[in-house]
C-alpha positions in Angstrom: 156.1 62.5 114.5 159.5 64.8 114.2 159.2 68.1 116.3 161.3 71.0 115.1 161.5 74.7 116.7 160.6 76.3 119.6 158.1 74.7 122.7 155.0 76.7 121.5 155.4 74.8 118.1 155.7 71.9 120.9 152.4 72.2 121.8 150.9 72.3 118.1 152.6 68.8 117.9 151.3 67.8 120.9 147.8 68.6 119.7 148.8 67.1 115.9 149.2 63.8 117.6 145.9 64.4 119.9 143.9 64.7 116.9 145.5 61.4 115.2 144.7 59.2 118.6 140.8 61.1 118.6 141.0 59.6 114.7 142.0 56.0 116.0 145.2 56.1 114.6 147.9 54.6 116.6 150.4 56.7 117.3 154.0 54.7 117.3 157.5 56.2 118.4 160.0 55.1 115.9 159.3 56.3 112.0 160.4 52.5 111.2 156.9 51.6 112.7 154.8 54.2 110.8 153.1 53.9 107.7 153.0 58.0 107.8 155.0 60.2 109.1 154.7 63.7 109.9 157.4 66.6 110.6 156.3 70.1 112.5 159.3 72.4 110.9 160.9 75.9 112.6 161.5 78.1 110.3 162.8 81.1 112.3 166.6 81.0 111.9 169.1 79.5 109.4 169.8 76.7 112.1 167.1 75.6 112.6 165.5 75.7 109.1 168.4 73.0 108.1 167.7 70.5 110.3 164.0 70.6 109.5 165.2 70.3 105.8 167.9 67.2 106.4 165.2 65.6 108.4 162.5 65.9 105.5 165.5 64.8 102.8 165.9 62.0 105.4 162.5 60.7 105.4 162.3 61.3 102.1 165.2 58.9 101.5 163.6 56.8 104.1 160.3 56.5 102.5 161.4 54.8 99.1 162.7 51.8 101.2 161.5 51.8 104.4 157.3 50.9 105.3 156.4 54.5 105.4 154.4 55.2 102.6 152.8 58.7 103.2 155.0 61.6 104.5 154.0 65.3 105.8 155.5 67.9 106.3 154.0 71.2 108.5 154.8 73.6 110.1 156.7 77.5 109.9 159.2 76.3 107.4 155.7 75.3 105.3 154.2 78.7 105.8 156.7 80.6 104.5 158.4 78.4 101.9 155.4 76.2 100.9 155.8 76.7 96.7 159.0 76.4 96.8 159.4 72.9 99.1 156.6 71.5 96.9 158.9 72.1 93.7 162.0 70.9 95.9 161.0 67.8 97.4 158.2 66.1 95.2 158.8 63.2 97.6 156.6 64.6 100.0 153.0 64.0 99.8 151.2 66.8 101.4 152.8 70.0 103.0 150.1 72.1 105.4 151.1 75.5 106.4 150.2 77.1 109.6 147.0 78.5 107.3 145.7 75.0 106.7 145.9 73.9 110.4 141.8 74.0 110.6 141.6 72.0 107.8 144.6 69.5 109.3 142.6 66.0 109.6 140.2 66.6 106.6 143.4 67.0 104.2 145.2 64.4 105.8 141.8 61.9 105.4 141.7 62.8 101.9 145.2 62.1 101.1 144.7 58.2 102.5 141.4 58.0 100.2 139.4 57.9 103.1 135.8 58.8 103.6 136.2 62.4 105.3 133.5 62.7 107.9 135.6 64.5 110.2 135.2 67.3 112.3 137.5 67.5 114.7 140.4 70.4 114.5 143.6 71.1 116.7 142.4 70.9 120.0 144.1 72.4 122.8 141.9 70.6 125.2 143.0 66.9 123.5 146.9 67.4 123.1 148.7 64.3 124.3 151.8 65.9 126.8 155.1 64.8 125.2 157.1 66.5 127.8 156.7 63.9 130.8 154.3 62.9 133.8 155.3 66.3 135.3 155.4 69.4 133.3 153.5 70.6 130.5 153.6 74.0 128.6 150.5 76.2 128.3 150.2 78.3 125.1 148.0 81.3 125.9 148.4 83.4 122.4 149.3 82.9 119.0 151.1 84.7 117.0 153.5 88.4 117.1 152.6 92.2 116.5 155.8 93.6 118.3 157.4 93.6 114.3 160.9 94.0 115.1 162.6 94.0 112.4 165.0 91.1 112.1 162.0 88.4 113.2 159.7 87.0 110.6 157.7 85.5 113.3 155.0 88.4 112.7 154.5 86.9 108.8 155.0 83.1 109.4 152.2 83.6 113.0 150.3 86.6 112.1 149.4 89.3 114.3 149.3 88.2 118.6 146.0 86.8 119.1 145.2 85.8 123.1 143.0 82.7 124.1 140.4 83.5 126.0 140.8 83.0 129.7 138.3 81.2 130.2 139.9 78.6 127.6 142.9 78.3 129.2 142.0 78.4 132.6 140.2 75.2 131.5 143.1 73.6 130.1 145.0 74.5 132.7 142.8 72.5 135.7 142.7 69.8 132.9 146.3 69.5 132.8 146.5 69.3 136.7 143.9 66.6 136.7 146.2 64.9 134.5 148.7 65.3 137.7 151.4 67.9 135.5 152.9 70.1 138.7 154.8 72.2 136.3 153.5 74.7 134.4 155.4 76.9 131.8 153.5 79.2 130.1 153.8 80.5 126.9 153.2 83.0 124.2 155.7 85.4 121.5 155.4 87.8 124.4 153.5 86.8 127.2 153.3 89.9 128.7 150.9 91.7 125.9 148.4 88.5 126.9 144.9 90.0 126.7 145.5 93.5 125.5 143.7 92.3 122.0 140.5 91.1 123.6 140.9 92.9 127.1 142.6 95.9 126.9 145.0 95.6 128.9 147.5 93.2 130.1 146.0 90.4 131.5 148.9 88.1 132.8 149.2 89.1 136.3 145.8 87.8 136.5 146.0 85.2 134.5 149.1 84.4 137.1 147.0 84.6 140.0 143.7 82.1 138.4 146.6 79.6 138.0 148.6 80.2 141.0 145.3 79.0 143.6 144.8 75.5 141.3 145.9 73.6 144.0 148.0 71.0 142.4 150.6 73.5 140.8 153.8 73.5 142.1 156.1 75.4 139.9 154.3 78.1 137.6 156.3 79.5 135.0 156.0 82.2 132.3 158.2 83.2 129.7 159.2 85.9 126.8 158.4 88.6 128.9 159.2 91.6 126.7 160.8 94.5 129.6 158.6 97.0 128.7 156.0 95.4 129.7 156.9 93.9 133.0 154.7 96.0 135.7 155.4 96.5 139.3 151.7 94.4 138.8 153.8 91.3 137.7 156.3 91.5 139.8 154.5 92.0 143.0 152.3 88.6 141.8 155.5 87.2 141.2 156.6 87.8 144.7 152.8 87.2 146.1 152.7 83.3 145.3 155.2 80.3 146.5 153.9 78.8 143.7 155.2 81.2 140.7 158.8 80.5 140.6 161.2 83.3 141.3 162.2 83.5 137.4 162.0 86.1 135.0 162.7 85.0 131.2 163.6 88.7 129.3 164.2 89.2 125.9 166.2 92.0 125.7 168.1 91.5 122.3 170.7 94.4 122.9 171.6 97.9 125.4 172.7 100.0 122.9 169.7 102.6 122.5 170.9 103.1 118.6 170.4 99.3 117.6 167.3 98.7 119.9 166.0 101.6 117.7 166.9 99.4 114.6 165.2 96.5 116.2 162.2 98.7 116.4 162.3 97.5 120.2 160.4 99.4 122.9 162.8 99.6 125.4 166.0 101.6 125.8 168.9 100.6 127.4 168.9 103.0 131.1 165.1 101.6 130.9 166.4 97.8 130.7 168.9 98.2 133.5 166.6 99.9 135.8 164.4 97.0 135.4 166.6 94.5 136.2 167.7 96.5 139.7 164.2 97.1 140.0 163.3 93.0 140.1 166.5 92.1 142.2 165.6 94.4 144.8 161.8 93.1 145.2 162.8 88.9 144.8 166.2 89.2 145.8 167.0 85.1 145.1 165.3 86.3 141.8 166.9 83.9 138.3 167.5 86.2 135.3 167.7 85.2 131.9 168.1 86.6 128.8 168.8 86.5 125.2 170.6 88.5 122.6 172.0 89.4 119.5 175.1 90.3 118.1 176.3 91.3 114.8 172.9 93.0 114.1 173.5 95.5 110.9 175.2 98.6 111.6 176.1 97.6 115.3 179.3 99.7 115.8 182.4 98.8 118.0 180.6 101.2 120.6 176.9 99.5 120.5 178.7 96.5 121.0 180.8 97.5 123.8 177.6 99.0 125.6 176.0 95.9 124.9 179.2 93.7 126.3 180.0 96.1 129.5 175.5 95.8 130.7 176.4 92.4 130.8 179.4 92.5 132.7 177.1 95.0 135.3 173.7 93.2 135.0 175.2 90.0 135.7 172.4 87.7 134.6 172.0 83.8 135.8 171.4 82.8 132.6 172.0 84.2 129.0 172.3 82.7 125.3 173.5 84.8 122.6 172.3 84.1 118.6 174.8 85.7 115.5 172.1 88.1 113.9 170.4 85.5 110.9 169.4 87.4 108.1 165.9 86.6 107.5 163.8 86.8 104.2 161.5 89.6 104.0 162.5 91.1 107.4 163.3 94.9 107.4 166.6 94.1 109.0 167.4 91.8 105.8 167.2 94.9 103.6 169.8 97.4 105.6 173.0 97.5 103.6 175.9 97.7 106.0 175.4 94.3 106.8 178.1 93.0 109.3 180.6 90.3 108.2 180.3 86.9 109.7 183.9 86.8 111.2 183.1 90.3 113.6 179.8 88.1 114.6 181.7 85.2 115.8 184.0 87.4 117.8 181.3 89.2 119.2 179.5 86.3 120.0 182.8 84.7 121.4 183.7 87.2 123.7 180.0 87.6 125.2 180.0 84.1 125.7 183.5 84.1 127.4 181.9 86.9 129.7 179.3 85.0 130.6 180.5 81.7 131.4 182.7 83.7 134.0 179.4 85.1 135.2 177.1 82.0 135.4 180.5 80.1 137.2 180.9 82.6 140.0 176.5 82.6 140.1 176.6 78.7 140.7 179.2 78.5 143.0 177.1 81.3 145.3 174.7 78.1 145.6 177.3 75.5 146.7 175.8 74.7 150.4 172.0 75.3 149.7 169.2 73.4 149.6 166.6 73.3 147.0 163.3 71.2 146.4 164.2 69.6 142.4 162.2 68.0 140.5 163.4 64.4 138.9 163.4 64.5 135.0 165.3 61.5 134.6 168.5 60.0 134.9 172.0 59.4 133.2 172.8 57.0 130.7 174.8 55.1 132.7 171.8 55.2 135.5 174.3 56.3 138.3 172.4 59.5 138.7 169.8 61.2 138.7 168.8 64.3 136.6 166.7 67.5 138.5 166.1 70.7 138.2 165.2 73.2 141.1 163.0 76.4 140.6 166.0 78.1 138.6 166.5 76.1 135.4 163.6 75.8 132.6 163.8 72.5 130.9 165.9 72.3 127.7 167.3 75.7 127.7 169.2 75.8 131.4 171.2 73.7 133.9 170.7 70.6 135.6 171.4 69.3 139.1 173.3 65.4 138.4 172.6 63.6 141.8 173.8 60.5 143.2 171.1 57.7 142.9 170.5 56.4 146.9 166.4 56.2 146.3 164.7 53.9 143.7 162.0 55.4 141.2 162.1 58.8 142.2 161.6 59.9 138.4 159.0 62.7 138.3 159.2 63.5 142.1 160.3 66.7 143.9 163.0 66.0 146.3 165.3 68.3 148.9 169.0 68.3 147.1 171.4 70.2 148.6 174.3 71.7 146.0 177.8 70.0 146.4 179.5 71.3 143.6 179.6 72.6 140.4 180.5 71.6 136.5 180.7 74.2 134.1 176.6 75.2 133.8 175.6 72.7 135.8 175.0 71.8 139.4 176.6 68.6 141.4 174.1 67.7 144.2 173.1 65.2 147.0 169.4 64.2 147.9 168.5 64.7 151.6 166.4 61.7 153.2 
């Protein structure tokens, strides 16, 4: 099974290939074993919607000469393009969008003639982890209502729909039975969790259920929108050992004139005085954040405003996107459109910024020592791969450390930081 997109269409994979073991299928790793295979598509940004596409032209290809013999395609690239892939790629034999997920193993069933006397659904509760012995996300909504206005997310997802606590509470002391110490959790915006169904914000509490499961080491969250980040959350934040010192904000821009085109909640003085306010209460607090340049009608001066924060915010991490315009977004309707070439130097010169920012942050660290977890190893198997409380798997740093201990993969060790390379750490393991 191909994963595309972001890790909370991670864990529909994860429950996609659940539901095929519950169904007795046997679930092989290489598409040259499988008699079907499936891809889960992004379709948020240009980016990523190609390389769903050349993998499903691939397969395609694949399919008239390899042993594959059915091939499906799901996912948000289905959801909003469905018509239009059937016409496109007859090759495929059954394309489910995000719509049809109830109705996932039913479909599926009938396509290989089979009797259908299934029931089972997308379960949460039977995903099979792809991520390791060690960490494991935890999705705890679906879905978007913040409708800003260059993300289609609202229209592929729907409106922000929270899980019940109770449900994923559950999952979550299933997942630690299963002996996962790291937890990342997940949502559009985790920090609207439970407003739908409770009223209010729900994810300090949430924080706090997860924090006392005993077996939790590292506890996560991410896509914390900043106007919704409480002195609540952060004092939880602060409260447990267990909830890593780590704040993922999506801030998108400082400018108050584009945030207002974003149709963000935030303003700019508002932003800033929540960063100061976080460094001051968790002072060895991580930062990240993510933005976007060359949204339409950002001026010279939104960008400068935008460029100079960064320079005074000085986060740990930060990735920048080129504004993609998306069908059917508001943004993709605004005429002043700005031209590729002004993107790339924006996006150029942020990054530039930055990387002088994140090398002067991670030589601060040279001479600490940090309990890292093990993720794996180097090709050449002279050392091993970690990460300590301040990198997020996939998107961050690593720590590369000299291999002196056998079969330490999946285990938290004491490294102490030697050195430095580019956005990564050099480090030595303590006996």
């Amino acid at each position: 099974m191909f994963h595309f997109g972001c890790s909370k269409n991670l864990v529909d994979t994860e429950m996609c290939i659940g539901l095929f073991k519950k169904e007795n299928f046997n679930v092989v790793k290489s598409a040259k074993e499988a008699d079907i295979i499936v891809i889960n598509t992004c379709g948020f940004i240009e980016k990523a919607k190609e390389e769903a596409i050349n993998c499903i032209l691939e397969m395609a290809e694949y399919k008239q000469t390899g042993k594959c013999e059915y091939l499906i395609v799901m996912g948000c690239l289905v959801q909003r393009y469905k018509k239009e892939l059937e016409k496109a790629i007859p090759e495929v034999d059954l394309f489910l969008s995000i719509d049809e997920y109830d109705l996932f193993m039913e479909k599926v069933l009938y396509l290989l003639n089979k009797k259908n006397t299934s029931k089972n659904t997308l379960d949460y509760m039977e995903r099979i982890i792809s991520t390791g012995e060690t960490t494991a996300y935890l999705k705890i909504a679906e879905g978007c209502s913040n409708n800003c206005t260059y993300c289609a997310i609202p229209s592929i997802r729907g409106k922000y729909i929270s899980r019940p606590m109770e449900d994923i509470l559950k999952e979550a002391k299933r997942l630690e039975k299963l002996g996962i110490k790291e937890i990342i959790i997940i949502a559009q915006d985790t920090t609207k969790y439970g407003i739908d169904i409770y009223g209010k914000s729900k994810l300090p509490e949430l924080l706090e259920k997860i924090a006392e499961i005993k077996g939790f080491k590292w506890i996560r969250f991410l896509y914390a929108y900043p106007e919704s980040i409480t002195d609540e959350l952060i004092d939880v934040v602060k409260k447990y050992d267990n909830i890593c010192n780590y704040f993922d904000i999506p801030i998108q821009h400082y400018s108050d004139n584009i945030l207002k085109k974003m149709n963000r909640r935030s303003d700019g003085k508002s932003i800033e005085n929540l960063i100061k306010k976080i460094r001051k209460n968790i002072p060895n607090v991580i930062l990240r954040t993510s933005l976007i340049v060359g949204f339409p009608e950002e001026t010279e001066e939104d960008f400068f405003e935008l460029y100079e924060f960064v320079n005074r915010a000085k986060f740990e991490k930060l990735g920048v996107f080129k504004y993609s315009k998306e069908d059917g977004t508001p943004a993709s309707k605004i005429k002043n459109q700005v031209h590729y070439k002004t993107k790339e130097a924006r996006f150029n010169k942020i990054m530039a910024l930055q990387k002088q920012i994140a090398k002067i942050k991670l030589e601060e660290k040279i001479g600490n020592e940090y309990e890292t977890i093990i993720d794996g190893e180097t090709e050449d198997e002279k050392y091993y791969i970690g990460r300590s409380y301040m990198d997020i798997p996939n998107e961050d740093g690593v720590i590369f450390i000299e291999k002196n201990k056998k079969d330490m993969i999946g285990k938290f060790v004491k490294v102490k930081i030697t050195g430095v390379f580019e956005y990564d750490y050099i480090g030595e393991m303590i006996e």
